[in-house]
Residue frames as a rotation matrix with the C-alpha (Angstrom) as fourth column:
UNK 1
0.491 -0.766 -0.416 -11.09
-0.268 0.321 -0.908 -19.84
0.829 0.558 -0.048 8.24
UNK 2
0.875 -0.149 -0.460 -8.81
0.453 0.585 0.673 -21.85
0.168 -0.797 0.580 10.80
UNK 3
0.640 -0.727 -0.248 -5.75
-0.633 -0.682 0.366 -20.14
-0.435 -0.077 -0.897 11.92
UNK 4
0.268 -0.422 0.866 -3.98
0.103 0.906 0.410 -22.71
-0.958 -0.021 0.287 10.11
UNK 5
0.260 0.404 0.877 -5.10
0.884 0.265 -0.384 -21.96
-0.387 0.876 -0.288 7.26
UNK 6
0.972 0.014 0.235 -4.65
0.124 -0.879 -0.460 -18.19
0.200 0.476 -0.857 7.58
UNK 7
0.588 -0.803 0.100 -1.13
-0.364 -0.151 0.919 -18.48
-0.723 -0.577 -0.381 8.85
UNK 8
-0.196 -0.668 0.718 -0.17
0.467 0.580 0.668 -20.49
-0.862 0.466 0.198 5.87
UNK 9
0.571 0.272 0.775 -1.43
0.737 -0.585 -0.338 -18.13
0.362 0.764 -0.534 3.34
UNK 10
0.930 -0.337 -0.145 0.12
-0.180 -0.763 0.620 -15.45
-0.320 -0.551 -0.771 5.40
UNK 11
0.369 -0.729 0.576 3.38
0.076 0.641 0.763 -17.79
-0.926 -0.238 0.292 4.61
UNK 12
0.058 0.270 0.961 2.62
0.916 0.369 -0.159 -18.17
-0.398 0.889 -0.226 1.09
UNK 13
0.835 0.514 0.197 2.11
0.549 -0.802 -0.235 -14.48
0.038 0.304 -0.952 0.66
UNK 14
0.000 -0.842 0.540 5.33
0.439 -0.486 -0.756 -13.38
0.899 0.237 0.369 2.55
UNK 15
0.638 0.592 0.492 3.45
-0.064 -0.596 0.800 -11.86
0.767 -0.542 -0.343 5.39
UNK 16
-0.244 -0.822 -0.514 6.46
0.428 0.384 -0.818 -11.49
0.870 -0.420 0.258 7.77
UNK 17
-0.700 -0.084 0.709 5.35
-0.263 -0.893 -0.365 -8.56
0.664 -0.442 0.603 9.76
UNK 18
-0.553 0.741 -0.381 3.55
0.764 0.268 -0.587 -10.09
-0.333 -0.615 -0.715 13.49
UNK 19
-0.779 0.535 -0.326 1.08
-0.288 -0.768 -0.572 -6.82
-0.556 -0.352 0.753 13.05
UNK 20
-0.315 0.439 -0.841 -0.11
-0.936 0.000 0.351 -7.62
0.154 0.899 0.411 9.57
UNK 21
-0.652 -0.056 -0.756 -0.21
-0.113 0.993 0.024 -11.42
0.750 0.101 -0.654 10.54
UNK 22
-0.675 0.670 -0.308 -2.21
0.150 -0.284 -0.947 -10.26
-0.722 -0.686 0.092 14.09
UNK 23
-0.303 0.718 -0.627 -4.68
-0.858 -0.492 -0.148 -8.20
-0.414 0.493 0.765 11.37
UNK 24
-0.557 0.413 -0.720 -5.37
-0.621 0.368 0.692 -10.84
0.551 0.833 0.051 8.89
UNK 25
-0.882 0.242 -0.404 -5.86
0.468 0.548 -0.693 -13.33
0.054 -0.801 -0.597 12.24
UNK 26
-0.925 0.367 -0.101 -8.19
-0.108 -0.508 -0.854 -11.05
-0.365 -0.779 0.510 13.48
UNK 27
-0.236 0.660 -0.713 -10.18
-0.921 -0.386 -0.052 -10.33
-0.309 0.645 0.699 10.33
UNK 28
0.073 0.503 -0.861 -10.57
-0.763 0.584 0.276 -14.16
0.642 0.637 0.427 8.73
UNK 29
-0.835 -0.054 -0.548 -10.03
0.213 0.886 -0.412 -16.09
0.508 -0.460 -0.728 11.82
UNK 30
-0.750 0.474 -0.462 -12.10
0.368 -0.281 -0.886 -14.00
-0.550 -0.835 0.036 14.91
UNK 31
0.123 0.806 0.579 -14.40
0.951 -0.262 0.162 -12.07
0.283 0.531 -0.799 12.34
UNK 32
0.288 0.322 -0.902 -13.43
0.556 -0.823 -0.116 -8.78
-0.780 -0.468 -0.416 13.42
UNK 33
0.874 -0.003 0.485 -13.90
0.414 -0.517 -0.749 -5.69
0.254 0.856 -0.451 10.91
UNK 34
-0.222 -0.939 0.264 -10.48
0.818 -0.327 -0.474 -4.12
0.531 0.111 0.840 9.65
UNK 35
0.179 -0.083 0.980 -11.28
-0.354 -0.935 -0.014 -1.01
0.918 -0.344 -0.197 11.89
UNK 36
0.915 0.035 0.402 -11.25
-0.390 0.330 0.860 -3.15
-0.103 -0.943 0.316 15.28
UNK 37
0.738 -0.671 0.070 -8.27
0.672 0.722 -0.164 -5.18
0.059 0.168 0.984 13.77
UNK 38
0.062 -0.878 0.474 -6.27
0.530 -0.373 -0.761 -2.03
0.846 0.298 0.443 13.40
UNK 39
0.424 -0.086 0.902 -7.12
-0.770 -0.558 0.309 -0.33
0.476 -0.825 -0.303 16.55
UNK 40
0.986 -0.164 0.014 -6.31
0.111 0.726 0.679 -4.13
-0.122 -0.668 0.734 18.50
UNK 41
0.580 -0.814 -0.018 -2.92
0.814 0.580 0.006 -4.17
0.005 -0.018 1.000 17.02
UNK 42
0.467 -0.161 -0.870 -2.18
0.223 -0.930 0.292 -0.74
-0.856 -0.330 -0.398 16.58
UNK 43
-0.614 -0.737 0.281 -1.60
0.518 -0.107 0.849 -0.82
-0.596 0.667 0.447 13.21
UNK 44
-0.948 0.040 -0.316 -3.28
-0.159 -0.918 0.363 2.16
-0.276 0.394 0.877 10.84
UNK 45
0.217 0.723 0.656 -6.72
0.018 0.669 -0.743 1.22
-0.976 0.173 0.132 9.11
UNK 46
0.543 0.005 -0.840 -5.15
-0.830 -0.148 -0.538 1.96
-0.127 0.989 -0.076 5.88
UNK 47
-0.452 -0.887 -0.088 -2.94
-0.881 0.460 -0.109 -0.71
0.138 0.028 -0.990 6.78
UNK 48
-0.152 0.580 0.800 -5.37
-0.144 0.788 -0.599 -3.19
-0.978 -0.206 -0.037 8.03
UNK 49
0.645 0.688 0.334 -7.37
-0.173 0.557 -0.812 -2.63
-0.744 0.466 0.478 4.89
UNK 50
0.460 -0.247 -0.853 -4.61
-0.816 0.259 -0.516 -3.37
0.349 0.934 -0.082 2.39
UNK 51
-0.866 -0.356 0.351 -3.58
-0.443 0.871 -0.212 -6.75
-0.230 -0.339 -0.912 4.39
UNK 52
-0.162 0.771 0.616 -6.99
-0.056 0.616 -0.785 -7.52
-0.985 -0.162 -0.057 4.15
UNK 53
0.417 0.266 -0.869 -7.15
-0.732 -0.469 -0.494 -6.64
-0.539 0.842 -0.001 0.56
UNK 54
-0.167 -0.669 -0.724 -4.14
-0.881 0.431 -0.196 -8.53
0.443 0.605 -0.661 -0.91
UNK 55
-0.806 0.130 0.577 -5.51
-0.068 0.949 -0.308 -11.76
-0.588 -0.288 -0.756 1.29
UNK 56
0.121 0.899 0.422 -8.76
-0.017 0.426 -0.904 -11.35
-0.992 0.103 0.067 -0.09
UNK 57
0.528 -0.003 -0.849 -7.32
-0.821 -0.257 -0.510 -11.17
-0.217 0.966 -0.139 -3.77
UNK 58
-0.591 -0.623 -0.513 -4.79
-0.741 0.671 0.039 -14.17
0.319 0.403 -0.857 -3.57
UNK 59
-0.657 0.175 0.733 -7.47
-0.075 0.953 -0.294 -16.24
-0.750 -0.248 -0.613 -1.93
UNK 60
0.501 0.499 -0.707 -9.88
-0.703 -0.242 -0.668 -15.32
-0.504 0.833 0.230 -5.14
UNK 61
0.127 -0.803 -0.583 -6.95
-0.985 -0.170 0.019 -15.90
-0.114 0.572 -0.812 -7.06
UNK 62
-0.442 -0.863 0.245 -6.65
-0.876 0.356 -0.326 -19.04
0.194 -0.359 -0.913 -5.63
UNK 63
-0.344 0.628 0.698 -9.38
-0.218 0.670 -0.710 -20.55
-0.913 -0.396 -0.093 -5.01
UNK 64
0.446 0.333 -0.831 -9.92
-0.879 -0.014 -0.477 -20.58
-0.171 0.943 0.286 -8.73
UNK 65
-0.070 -0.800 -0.596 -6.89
-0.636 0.497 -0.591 -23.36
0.768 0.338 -0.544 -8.78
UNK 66
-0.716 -0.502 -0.485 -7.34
-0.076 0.747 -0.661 -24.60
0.694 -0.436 -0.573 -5.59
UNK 67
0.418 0.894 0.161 -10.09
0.219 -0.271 0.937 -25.36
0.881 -0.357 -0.310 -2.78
UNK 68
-0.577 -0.546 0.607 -9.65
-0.112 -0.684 -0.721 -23.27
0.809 -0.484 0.333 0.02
């Protein structure tokens, strides 16, 4: 995914918080697993994985309606 792409979903979503927005980067732009993503940013891995969760449900969601 292009950071473009995840930055506007991030948008779309609400995603205000730079940490969460750093995670999702990490995880659908760079490819890194949500354990590396939360140790880079210092945010929890429970936290990683529910950013990564609720992206990977609204882009489901979404891609059903739209191409992604």
């Amino acid at each position: 995914m292009t950071p473009e792409k995840i930055a506007t979903i991030c948008g779309l979503m609400r995603i205000n918080s730079q940490l969460s927005r750093e995670v999702a980067r990490l995880i659908f732009v760079e490819g890194k697993n949500r354990a590396e993503a939360a140790r880079i940013t210092g945010l929890t891995p429970a936290g990683a994985r529910n950013v990564a969760q609720r992206i990977e449900r609204w882009i489901e969601r979404a891609e059903k309606v739209f191409p992604l």
